[in-house]
C-alpha positions in Angstrom: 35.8 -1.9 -9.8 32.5 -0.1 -8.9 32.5 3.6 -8.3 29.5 5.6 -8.4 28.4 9.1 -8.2 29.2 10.7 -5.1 27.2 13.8 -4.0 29.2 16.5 -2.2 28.1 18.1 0.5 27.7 22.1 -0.8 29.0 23.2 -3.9 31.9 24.8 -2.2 32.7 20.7 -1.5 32.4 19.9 -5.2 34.7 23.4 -6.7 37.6 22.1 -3.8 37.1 18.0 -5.4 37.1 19.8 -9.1 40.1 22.0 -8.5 42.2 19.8 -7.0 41.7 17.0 -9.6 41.7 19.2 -12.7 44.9 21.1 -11.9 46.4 17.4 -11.5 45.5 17.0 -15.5 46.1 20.6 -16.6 49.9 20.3 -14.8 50.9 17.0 -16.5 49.6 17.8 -20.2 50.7 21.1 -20.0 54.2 20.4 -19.0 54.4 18.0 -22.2 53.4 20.9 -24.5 56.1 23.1 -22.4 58.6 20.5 -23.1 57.9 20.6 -26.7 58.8 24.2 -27.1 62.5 24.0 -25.0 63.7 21.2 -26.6 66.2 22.8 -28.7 67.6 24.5 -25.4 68.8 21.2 -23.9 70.9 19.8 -26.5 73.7 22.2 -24.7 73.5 21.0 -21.4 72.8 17.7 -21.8 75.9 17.4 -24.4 73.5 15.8 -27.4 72.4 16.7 -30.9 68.8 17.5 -32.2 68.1 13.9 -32.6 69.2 12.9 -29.0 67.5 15.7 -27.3 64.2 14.6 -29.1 64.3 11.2 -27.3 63.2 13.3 -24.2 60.1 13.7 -26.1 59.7 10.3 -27.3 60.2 8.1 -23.8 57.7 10.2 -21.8 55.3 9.2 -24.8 56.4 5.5 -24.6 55.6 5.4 -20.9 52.7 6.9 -21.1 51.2 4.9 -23.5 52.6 1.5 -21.4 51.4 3.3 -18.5 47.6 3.6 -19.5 47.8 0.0 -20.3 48.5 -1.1 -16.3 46.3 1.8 -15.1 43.4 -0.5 -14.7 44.9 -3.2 -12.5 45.9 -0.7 -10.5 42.8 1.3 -9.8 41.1 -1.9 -8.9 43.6 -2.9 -6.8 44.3 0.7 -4.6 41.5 2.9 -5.7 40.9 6.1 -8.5 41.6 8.3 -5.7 45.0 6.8 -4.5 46.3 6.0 -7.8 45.1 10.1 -9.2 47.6 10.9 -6.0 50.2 8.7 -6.6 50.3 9.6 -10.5 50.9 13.1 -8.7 53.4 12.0 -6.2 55.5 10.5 -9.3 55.5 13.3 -11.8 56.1 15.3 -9.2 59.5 13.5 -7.9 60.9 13.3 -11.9 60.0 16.9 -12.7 62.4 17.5 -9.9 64.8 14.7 -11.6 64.4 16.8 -14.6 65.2 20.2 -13.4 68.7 18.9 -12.2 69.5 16.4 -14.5 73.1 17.2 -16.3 73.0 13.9 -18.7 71.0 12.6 -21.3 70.7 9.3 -19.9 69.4 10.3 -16.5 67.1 13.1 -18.4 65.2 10.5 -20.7 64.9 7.8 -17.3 63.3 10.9 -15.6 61.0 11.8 -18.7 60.0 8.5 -19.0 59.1 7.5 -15.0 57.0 11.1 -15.8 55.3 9.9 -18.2 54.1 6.8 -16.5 53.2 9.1 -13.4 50.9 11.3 -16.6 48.7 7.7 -17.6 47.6 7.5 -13.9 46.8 10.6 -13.6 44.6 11.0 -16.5 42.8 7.9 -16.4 41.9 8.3 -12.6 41.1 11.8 -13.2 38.6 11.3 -15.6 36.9 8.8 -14.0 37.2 10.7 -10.6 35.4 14.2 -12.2 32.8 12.0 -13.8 31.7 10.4 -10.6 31.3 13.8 -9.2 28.6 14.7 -11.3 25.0 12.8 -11.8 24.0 11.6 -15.0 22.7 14.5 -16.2 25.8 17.1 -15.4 27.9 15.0 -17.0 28.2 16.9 -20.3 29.6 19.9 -18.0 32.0 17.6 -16.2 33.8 16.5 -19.2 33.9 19.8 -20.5 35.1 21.3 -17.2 38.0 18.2 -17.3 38.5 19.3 -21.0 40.1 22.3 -19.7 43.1 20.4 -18.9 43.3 18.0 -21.8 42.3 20.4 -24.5 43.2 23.9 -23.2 46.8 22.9 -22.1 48.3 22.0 -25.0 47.6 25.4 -26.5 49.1 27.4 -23.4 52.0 25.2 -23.2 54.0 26.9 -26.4 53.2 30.0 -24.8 54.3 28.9 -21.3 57.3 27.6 -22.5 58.6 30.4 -25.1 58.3 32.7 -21.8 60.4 30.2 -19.4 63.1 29.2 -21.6 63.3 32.9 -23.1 63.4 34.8 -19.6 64.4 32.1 -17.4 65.8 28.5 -17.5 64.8 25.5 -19.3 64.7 23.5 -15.8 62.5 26.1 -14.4 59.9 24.1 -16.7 60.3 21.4 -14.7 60.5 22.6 -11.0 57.6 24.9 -11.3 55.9 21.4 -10.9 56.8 20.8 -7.5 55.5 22.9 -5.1 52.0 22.3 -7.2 52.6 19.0 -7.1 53.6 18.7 -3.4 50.0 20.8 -2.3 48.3 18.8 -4.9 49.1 15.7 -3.0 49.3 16.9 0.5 45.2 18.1 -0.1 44.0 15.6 -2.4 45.0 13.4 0.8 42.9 15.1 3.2 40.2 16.4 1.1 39.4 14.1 -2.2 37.0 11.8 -1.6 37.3 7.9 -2.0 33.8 5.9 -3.4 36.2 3.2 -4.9 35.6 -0.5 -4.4 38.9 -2.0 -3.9 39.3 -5.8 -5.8 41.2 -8.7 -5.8 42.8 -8.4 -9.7 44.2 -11.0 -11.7 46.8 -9.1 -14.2 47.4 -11.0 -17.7 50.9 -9.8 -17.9 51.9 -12.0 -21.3 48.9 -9.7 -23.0 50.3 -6.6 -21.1 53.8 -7.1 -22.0 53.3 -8.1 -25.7 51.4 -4.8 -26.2 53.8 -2.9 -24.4 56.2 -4.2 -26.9 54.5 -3.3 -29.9 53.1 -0.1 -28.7 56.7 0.8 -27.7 58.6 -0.4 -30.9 55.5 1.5 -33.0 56.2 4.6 -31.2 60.1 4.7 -31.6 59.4 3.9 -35.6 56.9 6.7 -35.8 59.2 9.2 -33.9 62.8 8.3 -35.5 61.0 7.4 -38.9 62.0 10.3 -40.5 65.6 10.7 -39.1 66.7 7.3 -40.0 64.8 7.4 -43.8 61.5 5.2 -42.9 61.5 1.6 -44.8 65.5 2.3 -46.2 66.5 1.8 -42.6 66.9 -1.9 -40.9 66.4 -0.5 -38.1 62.7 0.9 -38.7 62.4 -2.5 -41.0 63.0 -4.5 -37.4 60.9 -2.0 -35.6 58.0 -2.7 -38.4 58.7 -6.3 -37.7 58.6 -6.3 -33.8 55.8 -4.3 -34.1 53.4 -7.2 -36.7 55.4 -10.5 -34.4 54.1 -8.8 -30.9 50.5 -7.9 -32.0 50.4 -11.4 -33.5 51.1 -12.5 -30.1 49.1 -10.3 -28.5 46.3 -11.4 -30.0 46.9 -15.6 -29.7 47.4 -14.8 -25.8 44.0 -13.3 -25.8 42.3 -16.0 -27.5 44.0 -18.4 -25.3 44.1 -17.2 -21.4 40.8 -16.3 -19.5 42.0 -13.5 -18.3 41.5 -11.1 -21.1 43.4 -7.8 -21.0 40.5 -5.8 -22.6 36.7 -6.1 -22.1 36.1 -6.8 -25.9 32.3 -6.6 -25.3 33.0 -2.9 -25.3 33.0 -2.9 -28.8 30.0 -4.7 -29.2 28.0 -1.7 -28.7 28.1 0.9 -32.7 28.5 4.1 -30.9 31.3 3.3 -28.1 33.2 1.8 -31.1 32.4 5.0 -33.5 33.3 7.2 -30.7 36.7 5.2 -29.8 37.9 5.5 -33.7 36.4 9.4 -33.4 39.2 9.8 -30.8 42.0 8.0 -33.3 41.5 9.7 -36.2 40.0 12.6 -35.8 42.2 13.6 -32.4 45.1 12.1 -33.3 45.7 11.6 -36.9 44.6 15.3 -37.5 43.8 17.3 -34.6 46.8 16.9 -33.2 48.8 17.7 -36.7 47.5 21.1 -36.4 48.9 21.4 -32.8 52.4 20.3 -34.1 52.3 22.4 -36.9 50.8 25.8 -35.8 53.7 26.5 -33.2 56.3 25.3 -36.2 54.8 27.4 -38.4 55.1 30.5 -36.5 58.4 29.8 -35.4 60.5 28.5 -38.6 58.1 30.4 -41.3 56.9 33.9 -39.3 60.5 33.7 -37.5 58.9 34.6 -34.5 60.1 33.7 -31.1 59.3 30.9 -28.9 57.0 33.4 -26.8 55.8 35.2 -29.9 54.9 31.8 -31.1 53.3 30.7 -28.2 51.2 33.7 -28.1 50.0 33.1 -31.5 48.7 29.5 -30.4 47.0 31.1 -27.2 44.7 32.9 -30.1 43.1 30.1 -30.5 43.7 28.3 -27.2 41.4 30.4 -25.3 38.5 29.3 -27.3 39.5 26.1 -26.8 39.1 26.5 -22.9 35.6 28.7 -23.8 34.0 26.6 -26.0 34.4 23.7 -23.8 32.3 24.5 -21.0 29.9 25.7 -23.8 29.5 22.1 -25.2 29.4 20.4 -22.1 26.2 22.9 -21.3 25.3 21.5 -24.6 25.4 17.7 -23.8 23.5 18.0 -20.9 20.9 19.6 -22.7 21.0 18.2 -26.4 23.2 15.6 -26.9 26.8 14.2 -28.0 25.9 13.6 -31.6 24.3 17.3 -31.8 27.6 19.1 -30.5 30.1 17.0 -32.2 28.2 17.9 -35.5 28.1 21.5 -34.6 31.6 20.8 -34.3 32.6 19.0 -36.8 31.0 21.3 -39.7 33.3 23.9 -37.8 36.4 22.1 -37.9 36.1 21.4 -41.5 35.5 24.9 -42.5 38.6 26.1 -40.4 40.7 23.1 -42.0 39.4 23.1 -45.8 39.0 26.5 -46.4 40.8 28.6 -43.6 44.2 27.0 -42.6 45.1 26.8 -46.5 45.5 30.8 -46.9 47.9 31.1 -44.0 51.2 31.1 -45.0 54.6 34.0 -44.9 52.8 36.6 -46.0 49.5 36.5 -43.8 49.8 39.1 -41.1 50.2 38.0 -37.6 47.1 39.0 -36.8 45.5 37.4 -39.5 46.9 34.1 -38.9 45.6 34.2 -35.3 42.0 35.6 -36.5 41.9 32.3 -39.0 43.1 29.7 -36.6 40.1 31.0 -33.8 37.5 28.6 -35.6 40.0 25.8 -35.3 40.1 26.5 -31.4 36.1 26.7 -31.2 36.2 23.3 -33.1 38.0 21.5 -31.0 36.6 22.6 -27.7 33.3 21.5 -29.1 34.7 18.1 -29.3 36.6 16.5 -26.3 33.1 16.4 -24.0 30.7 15.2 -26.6 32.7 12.8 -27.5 34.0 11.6 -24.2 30.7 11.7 -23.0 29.5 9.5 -25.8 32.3 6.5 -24.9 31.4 7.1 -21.1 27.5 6.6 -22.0 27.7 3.6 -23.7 30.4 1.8 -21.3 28.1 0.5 -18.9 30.0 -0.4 -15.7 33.3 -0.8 -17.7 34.1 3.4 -16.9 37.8 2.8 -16.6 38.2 0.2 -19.3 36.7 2.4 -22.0 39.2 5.4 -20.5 42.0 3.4 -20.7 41.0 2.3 -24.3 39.9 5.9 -25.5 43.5 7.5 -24.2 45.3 4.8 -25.4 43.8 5.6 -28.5 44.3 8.7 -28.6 47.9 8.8 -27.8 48.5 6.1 -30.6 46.6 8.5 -33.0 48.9 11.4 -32.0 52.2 9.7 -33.0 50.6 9.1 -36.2 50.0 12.2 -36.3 53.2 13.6 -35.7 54.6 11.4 -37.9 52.7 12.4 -40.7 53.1 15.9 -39.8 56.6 15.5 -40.3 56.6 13.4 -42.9 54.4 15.7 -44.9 56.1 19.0 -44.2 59.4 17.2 -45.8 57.3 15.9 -48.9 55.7 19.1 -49.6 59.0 21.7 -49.2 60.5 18.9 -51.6 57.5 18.5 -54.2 57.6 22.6 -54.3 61.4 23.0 -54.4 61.7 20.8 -58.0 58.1 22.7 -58.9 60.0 26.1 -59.0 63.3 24.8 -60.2 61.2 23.5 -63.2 59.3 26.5 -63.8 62.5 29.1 -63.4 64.1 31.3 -65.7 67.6 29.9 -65.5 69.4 32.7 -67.5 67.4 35.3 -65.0 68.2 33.3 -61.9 71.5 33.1 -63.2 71.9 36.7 -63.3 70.6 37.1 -59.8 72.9 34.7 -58.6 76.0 36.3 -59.9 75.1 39.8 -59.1 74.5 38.4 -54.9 78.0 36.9 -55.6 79.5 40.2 -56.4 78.0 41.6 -53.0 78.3 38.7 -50.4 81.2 36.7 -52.6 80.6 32.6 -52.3 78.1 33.3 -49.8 75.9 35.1 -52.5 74.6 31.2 -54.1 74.3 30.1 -49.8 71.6 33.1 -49.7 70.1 32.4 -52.6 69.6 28.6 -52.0 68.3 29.7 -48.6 66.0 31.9 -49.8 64.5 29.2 -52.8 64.6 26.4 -49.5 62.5 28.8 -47.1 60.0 29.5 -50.0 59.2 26.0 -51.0 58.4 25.3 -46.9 56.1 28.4 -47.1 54.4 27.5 -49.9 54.6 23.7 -49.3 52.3 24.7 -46.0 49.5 25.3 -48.1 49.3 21.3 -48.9 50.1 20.4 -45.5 47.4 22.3 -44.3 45.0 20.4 -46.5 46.5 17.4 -45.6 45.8 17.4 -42.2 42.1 18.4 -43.3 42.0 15.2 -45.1 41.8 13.0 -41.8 39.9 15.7 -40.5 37.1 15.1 -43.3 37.3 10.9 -42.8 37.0 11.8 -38.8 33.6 13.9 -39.4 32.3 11.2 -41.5 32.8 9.0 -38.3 30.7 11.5 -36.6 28.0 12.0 -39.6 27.8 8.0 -38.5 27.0 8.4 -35.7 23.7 9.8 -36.5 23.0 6.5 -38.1 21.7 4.6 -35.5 19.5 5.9 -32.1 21.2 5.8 -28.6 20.4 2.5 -26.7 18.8 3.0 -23.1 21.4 2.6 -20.6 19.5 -0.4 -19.9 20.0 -2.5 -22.7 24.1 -1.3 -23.1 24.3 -2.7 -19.4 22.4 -5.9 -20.8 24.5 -6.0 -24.1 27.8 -5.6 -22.6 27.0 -8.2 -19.9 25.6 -11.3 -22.4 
């Protein structure tokens, strides 16, 4: 599909084309990050447990990640503009769904058409705001459109809190609607359309072998934990579904013409730098900090959900800030100069700052220390989007597709670990102070709470020794996180390995 840049008319044109495409993306991420935080709420309403209210969570990440899959096809075949409105139009519909669903079942189907309705809008958003902008504003663009994916996720926890605490959990949801309705109704009538519509031939054995693995990979991460990882059959045939379809996946590819993926892409060393940049630096790390940071405020501070959320806003805002500071920065330097600048940042927030904050760090504190993290991460999303962009040639929406798929992948390894590791570490420090105790003292403590509280006296004391080994087990999960951090900056410290190609020869390259 070709699309090029399209100039608008005044700059008045071009804020009216920005807004009404960027609000699109800020809307769908942020009402994941909302969902996140009311969770817990639902389990009453929609007569569930925990476990069963968290599959709310997990099919809107499924069908998003199938969705960005079959997001290509489809902007051939109708446009970026009509499938950015029609990604609108659907998560619009289900948030309604949402707000009045009464049943589990009907909740998760409306999460998950959602999520399908989130993969078209991001993909055709991204390619939409970067064909508003020539080659040289581009740095700018993708930091303007980082102010959806980025800054979101960090007002959602505060968002939420404030709904669920003051209002109603499906309030969430039909807050959506009127902005989606004027989002749609507008984008009509005023988003332009510089898409070359084509004639696309699908490989759906490719398509529907990945979406099996991607979806079996995704349930295993997500329920991992719950069902015991490897001691379970079930996540023993997930594992297995998971190796058969991506065996598949790839024969089919070999075999049919029609290939799924332009491979070529990954001929070029910085699209395919930048691509695992995204994985593990995004997902397997960034995105543990985002999982934990709200968690931490909530089950370690005991703050509330709007307490919390305002402690992740501290370092939200510089997320949004330093954004359009790096994409200034792109246009005038480079991607591999920013992301440095970044990286160097990030690993100072994660080696050295996120390790002291634990029970006994003032709020304040905690918010002061997790700024850097916020300032890190803003300096990344353009640079690094901009990079992949760059060195795609005419394959704009293939290398999207690729990078968020990516990236989405990367987060439920993320989570995953996250999980895993807060577990791991409360565990490793619970027998670490049972070994180093005074059993005659504790002893003594125990008895004298038992002559206060009765039977409950041993309850409170095994409560308190359980809370104190999460605090302190934070420390390592901290570093932890830091530890994919470091292997992602290496990917970027790569990067500086080799010179950028003209756009010339990547056209040339991904073309032979």
């Amino acid at each position: 599909m070709a699309s090029t840049y399209i100039k608008a008319s005044s700059k008045f044109e071009l804020v009216i084309w920005v807004i009404l495409t960027i609000i699109g993306v800020f809307m769908a991420v942020l009402d994941t990050t909302v969902v996140d935080v009311m969770v817990p709420r639902l389990q009453g309403p929609l007569s569930t447990d925990m476990y069963g209210a968290q599959w709310v969570i997990t099919a809107f990440m499924i069908a998003a990640s199938v969705g960005f899959l079959i997001t290509a096809p489809l902007m051939k075949r109708f446009g970026n503009k009509y499938v950015y409105i029609g990604g609108v139009a659907i998560f619009t519909i289900f948030s309604f769904f949402c707000g009045i669903s009464d049943s589990l079942g009907f909740m998760i189907f409306s999460r998950a058409v959602q999520g399908f309705g989130e993969a078209l809008i991001m993909v055709s958003a991204k390619v939409i705001v970067f064909d508003f902008f020539p080659a040289n504003k581009r740095g700018i663009a993708m930091g303007i459109f980082a102010l959806g994916v980025a800054f979101a996720p960090a007002v959602g926890p505060t968002l939420g809190g404030y709904i669920t605490q003051y209002f109603s959990w499906r309030a969430a949801f039909f807050i959506n609607v009127p902005i989606g309705i004027t989002l749609v109704i507008f984008g009509s009538l005023l988003l332009p359309n510089n898409s070359l519509r084509e004639k696309v031939d699908t490989n759906f054995i490719s398509f529907i072998l990945l979406s099996i693995a991607t979806i079996s990979l995704l349930i295993l991460l997500s329920k991992g934990q719950q069902y015991g990882w490897f001691n379970s059959p079930m996540i023993m045939y997930l594992l297995f579904t998971v190796i058969f379809a991506l065996l598949l996946f790839v024969i089919s590819e070999l075999l049919l013409t029609n290939k799924m993926f332009e491979y070529s892409l990954f001929k070029n060393y910085h699209f395919t730098i930048g691509v695992l940049i995204f994985t593990v630096l995004f997902g397997f790390s960034m995105f543990q900090y985002f999982y934990l940071v709200p968690y931490f405020y909530e089950h370690i501070k005991g703050l509330s959900s709007s307490d919390a959320g305002i402690g992740v806003l501290g370092f939200g805002v510089w997320i949004g800030f330093f954004s359009l500071i790096a994409g200034k920065l792109v246009d005038k330097f480079s991607p591999k100069f920013v992301l440095t600048i970044g990286g160097v940042l990030y690993l100072i927030s994660g080696l050295l700052l996120f390790p002291t904050i634990n029970y006994y760090t003032p709020f304040y504190e905690a918010v002061i220390k997790t700024m850097l993290f916020g300032m890190a991460l803003g300096m990344f999303f353009a640079p690094v989007t901009v990079l992949v962009l760059n060195n795609a040639g005419k394959f704009k929406e293939q290398s999207i597709i690729i990078t968020d798929y990516a990236r989405f992948v990367g987060a439920g390894f993320g989570t995953a670990i996250a999980t895993n590791d807060l577990v791991y570490s409360a565990s490793a420090q619970f027998n670490g102070m049972n070994n180093l105790q005074n059993y005659t003292l504790v002893s003594g403590i125990v008895k004298h709470l038992e002559s206060i509280y009765g039977k409950a006296g041993s309850v409170i004391f095994g409560a308190y020794e359980n809370f104190m080994s999460s605090n302190y087990g934070y420390k390592y999960v901290w570093f932890h996180a830091a530890f994919f951090g470091v292997a992602g900056v290496a990917l970027i410290f790569m990067l500086l390995l080799k010179s950028d190609k003209p756009a010339k020869a990547i056209q040339e390259n991904l073309t032979t």
